[in-house]
mmCIF file of the protein (N, C-alpha, C, O) and its ligand, coordinates in Angstrom:
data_MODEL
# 
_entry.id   MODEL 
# 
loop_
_entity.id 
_entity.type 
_entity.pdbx_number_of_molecules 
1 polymer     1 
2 non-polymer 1 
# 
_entity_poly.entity_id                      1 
_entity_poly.type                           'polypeptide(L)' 
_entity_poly.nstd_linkage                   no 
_entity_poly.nstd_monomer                   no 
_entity_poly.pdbx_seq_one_letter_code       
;(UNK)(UNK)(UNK)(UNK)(UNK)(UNK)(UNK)(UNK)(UNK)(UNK)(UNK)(UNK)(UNK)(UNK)(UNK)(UNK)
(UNK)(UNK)(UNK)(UNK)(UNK)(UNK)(UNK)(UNK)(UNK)(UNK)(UNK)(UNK)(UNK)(UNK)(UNK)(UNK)
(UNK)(UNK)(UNK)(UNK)(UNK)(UNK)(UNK)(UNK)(UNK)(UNK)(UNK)(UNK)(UNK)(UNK)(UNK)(UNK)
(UNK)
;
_entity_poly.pdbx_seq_one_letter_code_can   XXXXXXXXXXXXXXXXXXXXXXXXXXXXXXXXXXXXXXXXXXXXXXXXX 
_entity_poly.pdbx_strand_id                 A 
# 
loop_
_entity_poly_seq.entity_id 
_entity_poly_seq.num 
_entity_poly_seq.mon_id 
_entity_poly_seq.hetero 
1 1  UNK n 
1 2  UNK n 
1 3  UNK n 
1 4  UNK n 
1 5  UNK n 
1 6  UNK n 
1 7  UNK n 
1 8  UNK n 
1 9  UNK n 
1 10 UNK n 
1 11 UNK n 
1 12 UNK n 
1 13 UNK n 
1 14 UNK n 
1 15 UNK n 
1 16 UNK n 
1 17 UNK n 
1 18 UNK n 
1 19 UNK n 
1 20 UNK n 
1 21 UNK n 
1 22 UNK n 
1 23 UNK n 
1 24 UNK n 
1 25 UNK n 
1 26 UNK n 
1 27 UNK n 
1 28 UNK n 
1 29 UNK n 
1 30 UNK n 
1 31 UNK n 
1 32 UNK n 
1 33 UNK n 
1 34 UNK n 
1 35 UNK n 
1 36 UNK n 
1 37 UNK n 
1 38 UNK n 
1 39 UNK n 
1 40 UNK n 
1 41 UNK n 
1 42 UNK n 
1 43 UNK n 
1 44 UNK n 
1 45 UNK n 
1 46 UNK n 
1 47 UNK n 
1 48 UNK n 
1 49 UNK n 
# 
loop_
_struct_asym.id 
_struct_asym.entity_id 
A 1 
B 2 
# 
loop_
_chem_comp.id 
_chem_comp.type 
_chem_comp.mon_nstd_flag 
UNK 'L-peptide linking' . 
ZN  non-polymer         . 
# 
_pdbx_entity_nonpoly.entity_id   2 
_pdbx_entity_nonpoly.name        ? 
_pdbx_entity_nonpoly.comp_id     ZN 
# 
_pdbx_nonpoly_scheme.asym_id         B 
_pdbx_nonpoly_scheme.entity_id       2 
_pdbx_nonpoly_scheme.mon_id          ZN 
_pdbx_nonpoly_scheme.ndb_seq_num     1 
_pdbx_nonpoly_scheme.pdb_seq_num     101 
_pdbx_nonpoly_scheme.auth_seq_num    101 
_pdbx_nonpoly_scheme.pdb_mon_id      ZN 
_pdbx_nonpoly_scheme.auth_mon_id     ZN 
_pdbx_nonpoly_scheme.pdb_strand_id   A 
_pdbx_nonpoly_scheme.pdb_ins_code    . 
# 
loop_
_atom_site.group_PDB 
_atom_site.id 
_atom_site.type_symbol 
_atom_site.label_atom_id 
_atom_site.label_alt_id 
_atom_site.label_comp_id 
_atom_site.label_asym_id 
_atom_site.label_entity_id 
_atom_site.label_seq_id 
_atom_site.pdbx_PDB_ins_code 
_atom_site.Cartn_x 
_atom_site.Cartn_y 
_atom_site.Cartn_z 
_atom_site.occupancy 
_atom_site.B_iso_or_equiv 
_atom_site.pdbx_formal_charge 
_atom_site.auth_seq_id 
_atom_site.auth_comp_id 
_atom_site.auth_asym_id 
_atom_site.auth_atom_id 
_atom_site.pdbx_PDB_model_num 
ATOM   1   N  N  . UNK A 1 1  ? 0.829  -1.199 0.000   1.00 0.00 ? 1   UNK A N  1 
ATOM   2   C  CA . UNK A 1 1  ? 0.000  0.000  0.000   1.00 0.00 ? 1   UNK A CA 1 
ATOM   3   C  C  . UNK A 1 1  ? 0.873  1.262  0.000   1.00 0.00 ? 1   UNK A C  1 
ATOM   4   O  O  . UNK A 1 1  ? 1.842  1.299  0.759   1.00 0.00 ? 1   UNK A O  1 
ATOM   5   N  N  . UNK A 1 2  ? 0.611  2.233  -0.752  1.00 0.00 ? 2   UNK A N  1 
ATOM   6   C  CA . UNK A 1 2  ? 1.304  3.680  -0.620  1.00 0.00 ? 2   UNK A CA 1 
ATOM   7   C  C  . UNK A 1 2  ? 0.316  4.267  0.252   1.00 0.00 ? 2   UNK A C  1 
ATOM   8   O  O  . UNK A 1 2  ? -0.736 3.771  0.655   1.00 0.00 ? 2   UNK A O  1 
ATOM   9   N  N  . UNK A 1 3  ? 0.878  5.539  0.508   1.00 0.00 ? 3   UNK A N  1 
ATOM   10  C  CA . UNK A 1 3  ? 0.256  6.929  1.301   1.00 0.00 ? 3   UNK A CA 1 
ATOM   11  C  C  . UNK A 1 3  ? -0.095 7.919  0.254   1.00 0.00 ? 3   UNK A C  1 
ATOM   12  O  O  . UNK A 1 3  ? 0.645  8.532  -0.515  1.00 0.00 ? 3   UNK A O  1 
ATOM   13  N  N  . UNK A 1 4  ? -1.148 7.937  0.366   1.00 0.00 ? 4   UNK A N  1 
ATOM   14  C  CA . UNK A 1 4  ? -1.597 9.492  0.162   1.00 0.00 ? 4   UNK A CA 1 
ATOM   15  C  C  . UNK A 1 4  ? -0.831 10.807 0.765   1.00 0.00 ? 4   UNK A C  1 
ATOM   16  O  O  . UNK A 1 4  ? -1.174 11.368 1.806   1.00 0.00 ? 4   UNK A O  1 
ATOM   17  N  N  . UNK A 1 5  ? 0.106  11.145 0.054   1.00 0.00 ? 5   UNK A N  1 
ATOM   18  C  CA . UNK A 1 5  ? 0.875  12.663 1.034   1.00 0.00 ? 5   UNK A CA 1 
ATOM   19  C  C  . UNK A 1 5  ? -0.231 13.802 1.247   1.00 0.00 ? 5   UNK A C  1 
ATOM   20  O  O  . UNK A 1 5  ? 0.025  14.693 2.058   1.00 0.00 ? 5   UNK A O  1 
ATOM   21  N  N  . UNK A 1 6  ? -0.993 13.809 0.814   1.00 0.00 ? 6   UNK A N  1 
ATOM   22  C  CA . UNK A 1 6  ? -2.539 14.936 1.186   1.00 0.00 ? 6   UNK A CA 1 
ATOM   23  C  C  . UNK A 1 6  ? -2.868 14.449 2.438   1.00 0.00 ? 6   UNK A C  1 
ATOM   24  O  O  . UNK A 1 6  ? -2.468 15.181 3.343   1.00 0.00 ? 6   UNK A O  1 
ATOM   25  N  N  . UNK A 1 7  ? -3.430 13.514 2.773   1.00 0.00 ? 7   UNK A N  1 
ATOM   26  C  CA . UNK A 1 7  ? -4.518 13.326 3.722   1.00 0.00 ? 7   UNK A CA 1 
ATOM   27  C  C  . UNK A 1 7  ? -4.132 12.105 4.301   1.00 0.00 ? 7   UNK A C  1 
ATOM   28  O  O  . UNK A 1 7  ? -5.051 11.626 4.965   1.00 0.00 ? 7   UNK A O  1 
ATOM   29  N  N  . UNK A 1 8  ? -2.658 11.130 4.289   1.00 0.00 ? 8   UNK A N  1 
ATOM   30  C  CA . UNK A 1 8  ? -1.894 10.095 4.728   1.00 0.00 ? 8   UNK A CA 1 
ATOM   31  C  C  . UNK A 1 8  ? -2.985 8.976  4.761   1.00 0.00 ? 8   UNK A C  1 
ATOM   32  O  O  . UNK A 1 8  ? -2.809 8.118  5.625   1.00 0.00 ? 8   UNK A O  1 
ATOM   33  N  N  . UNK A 1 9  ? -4.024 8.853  4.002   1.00 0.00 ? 9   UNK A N  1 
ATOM   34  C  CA . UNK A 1 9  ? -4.876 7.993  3.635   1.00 0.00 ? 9   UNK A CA 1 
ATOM   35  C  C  . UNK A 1 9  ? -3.826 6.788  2.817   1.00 0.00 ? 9   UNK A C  1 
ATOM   36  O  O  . UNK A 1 9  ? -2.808 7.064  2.183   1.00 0.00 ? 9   UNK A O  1 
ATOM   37  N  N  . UNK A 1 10 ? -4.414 5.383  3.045   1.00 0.00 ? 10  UNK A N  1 
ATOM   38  C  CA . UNK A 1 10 ? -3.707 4.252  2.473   1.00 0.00 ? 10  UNK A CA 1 
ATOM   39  C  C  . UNK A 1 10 ? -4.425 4.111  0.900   1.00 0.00 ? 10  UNK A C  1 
ATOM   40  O  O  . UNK A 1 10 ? -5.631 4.098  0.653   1.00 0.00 ? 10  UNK A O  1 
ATOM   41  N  N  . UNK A 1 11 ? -3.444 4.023  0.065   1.00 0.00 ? 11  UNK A N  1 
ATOM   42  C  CA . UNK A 1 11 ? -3.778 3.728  -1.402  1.00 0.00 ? 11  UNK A CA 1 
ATOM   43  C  C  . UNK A 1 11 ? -3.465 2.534  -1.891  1.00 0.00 ? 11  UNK A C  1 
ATOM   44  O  O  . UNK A 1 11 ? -2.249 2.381  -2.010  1.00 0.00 ? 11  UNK A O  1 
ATOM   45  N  N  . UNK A 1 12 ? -4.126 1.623  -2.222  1.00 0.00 ? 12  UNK A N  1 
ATOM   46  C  CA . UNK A 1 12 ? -3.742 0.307  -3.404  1.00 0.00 ? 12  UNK A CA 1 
ATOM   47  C  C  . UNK A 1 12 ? -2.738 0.987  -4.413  1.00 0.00 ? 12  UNK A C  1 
ATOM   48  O  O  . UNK A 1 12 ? -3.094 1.865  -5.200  1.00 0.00 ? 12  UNK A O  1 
ATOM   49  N  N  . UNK A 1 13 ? -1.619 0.567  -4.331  1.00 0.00 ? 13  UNK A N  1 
ATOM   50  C  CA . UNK A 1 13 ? -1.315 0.647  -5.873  1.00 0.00 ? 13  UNK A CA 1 
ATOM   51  C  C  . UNK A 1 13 ? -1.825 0.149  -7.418  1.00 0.00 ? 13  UNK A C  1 
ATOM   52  O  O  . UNK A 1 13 ? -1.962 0.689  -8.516  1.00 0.00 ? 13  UNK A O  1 
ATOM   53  N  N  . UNK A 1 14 ? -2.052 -1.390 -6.760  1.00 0.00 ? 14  UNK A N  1 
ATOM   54  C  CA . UNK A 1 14 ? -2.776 -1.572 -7.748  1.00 0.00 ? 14  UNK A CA 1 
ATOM   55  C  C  . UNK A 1 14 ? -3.969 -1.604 -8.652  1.00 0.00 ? 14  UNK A C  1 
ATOM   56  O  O  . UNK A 1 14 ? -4.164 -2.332 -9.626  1.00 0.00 ? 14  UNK A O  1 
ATOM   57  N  N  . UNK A 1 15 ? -4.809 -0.575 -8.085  1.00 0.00 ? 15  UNK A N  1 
ATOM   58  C  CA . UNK A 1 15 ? -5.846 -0.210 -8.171  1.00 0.00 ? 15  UNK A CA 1 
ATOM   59  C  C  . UNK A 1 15 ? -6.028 1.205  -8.606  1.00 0.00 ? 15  UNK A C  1 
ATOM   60  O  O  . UNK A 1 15 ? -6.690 1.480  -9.606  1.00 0.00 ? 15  UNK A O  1 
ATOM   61  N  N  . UNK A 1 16 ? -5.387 2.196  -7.788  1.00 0.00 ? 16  UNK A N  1 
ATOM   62  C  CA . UNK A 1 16 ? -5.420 3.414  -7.560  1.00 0.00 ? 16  UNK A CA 1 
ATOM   63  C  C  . UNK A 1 16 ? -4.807 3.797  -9.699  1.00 0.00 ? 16  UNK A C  1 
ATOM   64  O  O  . UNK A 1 16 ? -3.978 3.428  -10.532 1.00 0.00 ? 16  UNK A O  1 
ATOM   65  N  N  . UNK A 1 17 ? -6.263 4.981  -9.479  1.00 0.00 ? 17  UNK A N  1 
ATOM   66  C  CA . UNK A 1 17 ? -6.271 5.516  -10.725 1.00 0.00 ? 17  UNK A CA 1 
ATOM   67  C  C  . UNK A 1 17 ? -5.476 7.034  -10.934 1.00 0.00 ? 17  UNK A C  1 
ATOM   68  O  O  . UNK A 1 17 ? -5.014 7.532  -11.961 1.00 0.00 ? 17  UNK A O  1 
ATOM   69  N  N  . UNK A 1 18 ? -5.517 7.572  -9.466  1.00 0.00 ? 18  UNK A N  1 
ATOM   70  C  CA . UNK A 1 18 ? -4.884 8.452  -9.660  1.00 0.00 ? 18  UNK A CA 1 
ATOM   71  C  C  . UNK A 1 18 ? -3.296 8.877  -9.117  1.00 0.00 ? 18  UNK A C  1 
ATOM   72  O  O  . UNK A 1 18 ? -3.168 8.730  -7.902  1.00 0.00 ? 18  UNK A O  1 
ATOM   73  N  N  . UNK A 1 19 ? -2.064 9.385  -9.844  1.00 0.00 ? 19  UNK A N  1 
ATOM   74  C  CA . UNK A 1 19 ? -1.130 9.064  -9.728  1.00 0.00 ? 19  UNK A CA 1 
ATOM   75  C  C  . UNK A 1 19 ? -0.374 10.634 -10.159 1.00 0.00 ? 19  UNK A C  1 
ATOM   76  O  O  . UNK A 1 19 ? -0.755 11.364 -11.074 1.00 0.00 ? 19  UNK A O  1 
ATOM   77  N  N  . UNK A 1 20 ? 0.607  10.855 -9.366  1.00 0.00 ? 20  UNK A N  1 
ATOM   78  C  CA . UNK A 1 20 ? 1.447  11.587 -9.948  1.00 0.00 ? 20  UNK A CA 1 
ATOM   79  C  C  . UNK A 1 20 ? 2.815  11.598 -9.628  1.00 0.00 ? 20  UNK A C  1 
ATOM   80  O  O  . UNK A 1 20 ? 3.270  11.804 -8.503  1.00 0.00 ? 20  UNK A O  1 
ATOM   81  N  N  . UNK A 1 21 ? 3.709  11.282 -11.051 1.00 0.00 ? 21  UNK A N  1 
ATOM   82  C  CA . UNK A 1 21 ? 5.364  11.371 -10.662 1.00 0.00 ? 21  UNK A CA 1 
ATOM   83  C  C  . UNK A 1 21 ? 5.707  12.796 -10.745 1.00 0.00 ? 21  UNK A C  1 
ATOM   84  O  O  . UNK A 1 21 ? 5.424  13.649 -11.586 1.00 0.00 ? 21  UNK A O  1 
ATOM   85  N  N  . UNK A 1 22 ? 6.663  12.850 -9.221  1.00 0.00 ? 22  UNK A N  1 
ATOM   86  C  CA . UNK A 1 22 ? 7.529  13.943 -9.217  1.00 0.00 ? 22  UNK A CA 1 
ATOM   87  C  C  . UNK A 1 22 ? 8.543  13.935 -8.843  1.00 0.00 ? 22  UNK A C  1 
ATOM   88  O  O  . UNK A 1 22 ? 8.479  13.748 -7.628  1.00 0.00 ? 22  UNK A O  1 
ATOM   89  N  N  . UNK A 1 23 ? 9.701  14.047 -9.215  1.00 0.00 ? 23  UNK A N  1 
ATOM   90  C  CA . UNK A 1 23 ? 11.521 13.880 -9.250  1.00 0.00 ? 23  UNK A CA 1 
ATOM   91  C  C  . UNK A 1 23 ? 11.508 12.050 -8.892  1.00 0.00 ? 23  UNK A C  1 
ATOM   92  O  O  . UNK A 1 23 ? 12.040 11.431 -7.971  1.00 0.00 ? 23  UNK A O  1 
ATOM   93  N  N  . UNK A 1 24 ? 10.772 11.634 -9.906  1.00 0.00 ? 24  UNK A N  1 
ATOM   94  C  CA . UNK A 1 24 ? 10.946 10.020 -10.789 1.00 0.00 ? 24  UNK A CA 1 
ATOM   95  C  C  . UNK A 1 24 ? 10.301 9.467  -9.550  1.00 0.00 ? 24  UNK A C  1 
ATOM   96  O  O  . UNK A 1 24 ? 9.967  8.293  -9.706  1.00 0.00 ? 24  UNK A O  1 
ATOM   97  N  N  . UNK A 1 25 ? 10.061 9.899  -8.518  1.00 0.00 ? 25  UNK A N  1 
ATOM   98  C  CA . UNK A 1 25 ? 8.935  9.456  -7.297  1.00 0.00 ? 25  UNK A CA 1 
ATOM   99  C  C  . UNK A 1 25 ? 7.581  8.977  -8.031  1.00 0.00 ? 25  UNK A C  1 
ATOM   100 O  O  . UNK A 1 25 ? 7.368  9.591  -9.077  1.00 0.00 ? 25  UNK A O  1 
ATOM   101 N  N  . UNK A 1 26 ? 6.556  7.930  -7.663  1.00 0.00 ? 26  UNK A N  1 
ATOM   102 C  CA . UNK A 1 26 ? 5.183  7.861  -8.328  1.00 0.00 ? 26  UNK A CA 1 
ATOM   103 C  C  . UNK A 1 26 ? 4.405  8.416  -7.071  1.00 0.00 ? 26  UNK A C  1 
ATOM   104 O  O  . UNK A 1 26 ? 5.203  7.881  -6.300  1.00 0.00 ? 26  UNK A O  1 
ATOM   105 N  N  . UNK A 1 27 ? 3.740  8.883  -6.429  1.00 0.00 ? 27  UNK A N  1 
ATOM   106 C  CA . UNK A 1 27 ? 2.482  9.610  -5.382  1.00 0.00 ? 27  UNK A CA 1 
ATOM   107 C  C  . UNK A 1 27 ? 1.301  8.649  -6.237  1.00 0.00 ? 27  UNK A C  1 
ATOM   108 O  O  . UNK A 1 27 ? 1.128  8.275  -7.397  1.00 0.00 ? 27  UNK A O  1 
ATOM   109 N  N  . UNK A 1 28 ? 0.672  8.515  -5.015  1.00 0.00 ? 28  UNK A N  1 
ATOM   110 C  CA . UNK A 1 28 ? -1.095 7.665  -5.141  1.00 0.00 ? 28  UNK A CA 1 
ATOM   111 C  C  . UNK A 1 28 ? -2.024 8.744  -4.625  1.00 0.00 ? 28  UNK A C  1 
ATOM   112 O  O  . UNK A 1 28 ? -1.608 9.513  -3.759  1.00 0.00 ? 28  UNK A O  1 
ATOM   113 N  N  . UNK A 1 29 ? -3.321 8.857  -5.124  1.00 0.00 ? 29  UNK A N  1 
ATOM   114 C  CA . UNK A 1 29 ? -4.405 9.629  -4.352  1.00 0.00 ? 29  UNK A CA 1 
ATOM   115 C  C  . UNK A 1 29 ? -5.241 9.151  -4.154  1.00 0.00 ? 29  UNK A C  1 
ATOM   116 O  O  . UNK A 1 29 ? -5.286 8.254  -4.995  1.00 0.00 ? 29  UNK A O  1 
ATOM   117 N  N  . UNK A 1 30 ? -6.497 9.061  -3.242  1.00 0.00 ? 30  UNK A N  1 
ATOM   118 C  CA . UNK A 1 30 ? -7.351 8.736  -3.054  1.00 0.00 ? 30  UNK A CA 1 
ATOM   119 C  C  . UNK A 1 30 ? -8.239 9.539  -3.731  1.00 0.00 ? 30  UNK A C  1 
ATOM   120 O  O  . UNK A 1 30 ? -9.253 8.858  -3.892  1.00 0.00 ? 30  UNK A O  1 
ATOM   121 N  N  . UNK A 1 31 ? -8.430 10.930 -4.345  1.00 0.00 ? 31  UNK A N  1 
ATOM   122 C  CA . UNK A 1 31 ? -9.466 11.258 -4.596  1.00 0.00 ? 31  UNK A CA 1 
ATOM   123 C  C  . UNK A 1 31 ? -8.903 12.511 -5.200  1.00 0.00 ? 31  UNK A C  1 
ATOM   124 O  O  . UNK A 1 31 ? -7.869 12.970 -4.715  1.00 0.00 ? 31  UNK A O  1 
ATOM   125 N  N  . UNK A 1 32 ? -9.669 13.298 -6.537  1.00 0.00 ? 32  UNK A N  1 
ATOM   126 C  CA . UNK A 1 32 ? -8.937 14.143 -7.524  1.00 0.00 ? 32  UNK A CA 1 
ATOM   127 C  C  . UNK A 1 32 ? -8.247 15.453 -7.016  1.00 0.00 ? 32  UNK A C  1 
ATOM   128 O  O  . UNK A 1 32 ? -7.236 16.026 -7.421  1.00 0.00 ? 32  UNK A O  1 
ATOM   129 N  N  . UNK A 1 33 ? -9.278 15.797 -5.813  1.00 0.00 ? 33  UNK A N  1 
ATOM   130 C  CA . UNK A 1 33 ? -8.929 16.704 -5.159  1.00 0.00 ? 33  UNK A CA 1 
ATOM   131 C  C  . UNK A 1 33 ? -7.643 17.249 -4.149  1.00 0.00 ? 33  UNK A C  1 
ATOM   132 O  O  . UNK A 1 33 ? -7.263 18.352 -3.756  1.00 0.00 ? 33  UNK A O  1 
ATOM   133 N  N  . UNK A 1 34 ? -7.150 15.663 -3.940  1.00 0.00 ? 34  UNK A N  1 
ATOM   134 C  CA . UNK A 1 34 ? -5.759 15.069 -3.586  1.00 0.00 ? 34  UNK A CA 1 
ATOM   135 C  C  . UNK A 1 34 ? -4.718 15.560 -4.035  1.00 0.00 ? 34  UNK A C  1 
ATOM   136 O  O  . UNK A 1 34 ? -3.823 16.250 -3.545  1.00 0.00 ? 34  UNK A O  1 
ATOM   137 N  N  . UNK A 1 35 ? -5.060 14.833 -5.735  1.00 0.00 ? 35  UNK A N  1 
ATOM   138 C  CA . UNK A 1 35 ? -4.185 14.854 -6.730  1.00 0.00 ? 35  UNK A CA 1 
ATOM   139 C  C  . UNK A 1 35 ? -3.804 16.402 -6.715  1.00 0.00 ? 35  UNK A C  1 
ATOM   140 O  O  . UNK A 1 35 ? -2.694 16.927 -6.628  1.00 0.00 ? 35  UNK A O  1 
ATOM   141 N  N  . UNK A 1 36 ? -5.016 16.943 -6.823  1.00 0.00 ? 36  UNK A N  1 
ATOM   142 C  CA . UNK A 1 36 ? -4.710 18.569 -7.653  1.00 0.00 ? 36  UNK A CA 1 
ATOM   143 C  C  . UNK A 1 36 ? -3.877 19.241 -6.720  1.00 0.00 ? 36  UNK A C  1 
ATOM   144 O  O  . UNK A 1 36 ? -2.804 19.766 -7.016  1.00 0.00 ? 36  UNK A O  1 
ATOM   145 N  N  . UNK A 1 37 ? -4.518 19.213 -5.296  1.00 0.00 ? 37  UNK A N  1 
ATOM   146 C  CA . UNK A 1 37 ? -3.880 19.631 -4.326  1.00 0.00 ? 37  UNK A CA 1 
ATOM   147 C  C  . UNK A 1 37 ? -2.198 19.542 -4.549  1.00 0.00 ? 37  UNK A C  1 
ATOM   148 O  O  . UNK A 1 37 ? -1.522 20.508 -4.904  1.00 0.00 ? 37  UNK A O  1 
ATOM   149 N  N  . UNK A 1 38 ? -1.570 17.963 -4.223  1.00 0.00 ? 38  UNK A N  1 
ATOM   150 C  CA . UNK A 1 38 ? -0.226 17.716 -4.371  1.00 0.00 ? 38  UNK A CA 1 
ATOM   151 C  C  . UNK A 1 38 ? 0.025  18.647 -5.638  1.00 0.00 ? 38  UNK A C  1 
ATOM   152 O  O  . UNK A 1 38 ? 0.834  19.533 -5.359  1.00 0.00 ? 38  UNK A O  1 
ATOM   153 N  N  . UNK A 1 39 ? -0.492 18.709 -7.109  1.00 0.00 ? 39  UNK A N  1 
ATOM   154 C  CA . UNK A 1 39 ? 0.169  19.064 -7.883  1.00 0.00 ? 39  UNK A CA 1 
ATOM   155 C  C  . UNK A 1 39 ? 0.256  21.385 -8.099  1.00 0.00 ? 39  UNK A C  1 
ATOM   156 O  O  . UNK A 1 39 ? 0.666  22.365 -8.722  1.00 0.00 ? 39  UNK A O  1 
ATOM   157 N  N  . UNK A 1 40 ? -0.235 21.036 -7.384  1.00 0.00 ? 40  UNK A N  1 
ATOM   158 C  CA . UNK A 1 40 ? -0.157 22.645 -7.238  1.00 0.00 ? 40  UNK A CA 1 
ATOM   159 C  C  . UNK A 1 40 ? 0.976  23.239 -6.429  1.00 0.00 ? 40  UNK A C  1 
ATOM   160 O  O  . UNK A 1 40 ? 1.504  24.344 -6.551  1.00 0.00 ? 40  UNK A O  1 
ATOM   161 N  N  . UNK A 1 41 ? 1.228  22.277 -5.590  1.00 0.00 ? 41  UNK A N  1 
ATOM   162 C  CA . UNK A 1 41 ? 2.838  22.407 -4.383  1.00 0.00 ? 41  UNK A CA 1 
ATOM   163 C  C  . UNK A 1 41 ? 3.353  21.251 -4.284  1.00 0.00 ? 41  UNK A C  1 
ATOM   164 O  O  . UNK A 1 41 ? 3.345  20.771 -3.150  1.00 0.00 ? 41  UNK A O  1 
ATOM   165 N  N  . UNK A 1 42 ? 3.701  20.779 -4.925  1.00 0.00 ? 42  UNK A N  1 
ATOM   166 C  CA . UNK A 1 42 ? 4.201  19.275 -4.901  1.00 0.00 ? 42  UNK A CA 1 
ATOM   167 C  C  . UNK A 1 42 ? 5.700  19.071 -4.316  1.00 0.00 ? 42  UNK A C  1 
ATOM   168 O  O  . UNK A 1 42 ? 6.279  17.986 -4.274  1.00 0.00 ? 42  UNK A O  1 
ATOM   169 N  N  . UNK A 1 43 ? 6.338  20.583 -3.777  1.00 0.00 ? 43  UNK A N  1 
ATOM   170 C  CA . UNK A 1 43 ? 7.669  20.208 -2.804  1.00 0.00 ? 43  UNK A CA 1 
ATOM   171 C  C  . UNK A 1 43 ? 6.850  19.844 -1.800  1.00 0.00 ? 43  UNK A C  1 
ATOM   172 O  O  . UNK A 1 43 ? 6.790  18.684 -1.393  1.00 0.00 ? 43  UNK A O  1 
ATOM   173 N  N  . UNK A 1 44 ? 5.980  21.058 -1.206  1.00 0.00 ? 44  UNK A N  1 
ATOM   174 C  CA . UNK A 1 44 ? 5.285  20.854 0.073   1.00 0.00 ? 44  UNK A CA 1 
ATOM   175 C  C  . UNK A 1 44 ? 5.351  19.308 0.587   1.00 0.00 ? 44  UNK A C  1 
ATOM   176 O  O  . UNK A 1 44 ? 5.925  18.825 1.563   1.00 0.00 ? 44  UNK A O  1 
ATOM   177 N  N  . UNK A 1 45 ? 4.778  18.881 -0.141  1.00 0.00 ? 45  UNK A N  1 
ATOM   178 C  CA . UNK A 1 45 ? 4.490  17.298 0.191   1.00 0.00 ? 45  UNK A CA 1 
ATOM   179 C  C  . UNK A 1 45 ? 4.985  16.314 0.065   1.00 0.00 ? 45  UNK A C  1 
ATOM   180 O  O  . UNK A 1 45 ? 4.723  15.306 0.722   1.00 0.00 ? 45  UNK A O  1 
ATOM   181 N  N  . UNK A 1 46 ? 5.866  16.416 -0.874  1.00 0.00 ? 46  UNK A N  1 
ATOM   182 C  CA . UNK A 1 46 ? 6.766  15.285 -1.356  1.00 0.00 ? 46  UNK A CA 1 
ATOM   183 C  C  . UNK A 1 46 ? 7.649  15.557 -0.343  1.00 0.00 ? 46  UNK A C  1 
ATOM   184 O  O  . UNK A 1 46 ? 8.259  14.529 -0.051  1.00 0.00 ? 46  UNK A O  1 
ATOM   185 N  N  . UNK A 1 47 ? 8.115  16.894 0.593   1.00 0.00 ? 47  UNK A N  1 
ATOM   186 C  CA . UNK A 1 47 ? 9.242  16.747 0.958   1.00 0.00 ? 47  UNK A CA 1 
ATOM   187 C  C  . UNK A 1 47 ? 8.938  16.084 2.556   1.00 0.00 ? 47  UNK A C  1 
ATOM   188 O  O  . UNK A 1 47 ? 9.723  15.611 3.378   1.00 0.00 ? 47  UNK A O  1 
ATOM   189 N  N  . UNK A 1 48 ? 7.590  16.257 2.590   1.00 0.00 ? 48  UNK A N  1 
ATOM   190 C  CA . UNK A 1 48 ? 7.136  15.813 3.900   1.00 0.00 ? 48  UNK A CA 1 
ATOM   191 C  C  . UNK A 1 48 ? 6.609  14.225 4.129   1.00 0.00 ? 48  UNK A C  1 
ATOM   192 O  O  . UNK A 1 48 ? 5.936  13.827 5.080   1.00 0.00 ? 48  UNK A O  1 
ATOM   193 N  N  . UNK A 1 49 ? 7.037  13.541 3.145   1.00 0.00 ? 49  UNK A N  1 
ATOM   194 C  CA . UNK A 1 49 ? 7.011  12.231 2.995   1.00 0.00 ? 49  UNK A CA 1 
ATOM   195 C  C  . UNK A 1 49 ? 8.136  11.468 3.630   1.00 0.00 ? 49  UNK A C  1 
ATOM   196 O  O  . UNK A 1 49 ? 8.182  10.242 3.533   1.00 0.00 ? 49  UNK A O  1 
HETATM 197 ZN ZN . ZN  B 2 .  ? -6.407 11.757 -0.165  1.00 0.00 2 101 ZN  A ZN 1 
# 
């Protein structure tokens, strides 16, 4: 299972539709609002992983 860095919610990888690589990292979301979130500040969060 990955983490959600938004909301430290548990994600399937293998399932999970939503995804975003940043510095060759893959991120999982639970939900689009997640996604958008991380991708709008995506040090913020990635660095807090
Ligand atoms: Zn989430």
């Amino acid at each position: 299972m990955a983490i959600d860095p938004i909301c430290k919610m548990t994600v399937d990888e293998k399932t999970a539709k939503l995804t975003s690589v940043y510095k060759g990292k893959t991120y999982y979301f639970c939900a689009p609002g997640c996604k958008k979130k991380f991708e709008s500040d995506p040090e913020k969060y990635a660095s807090g992983n």
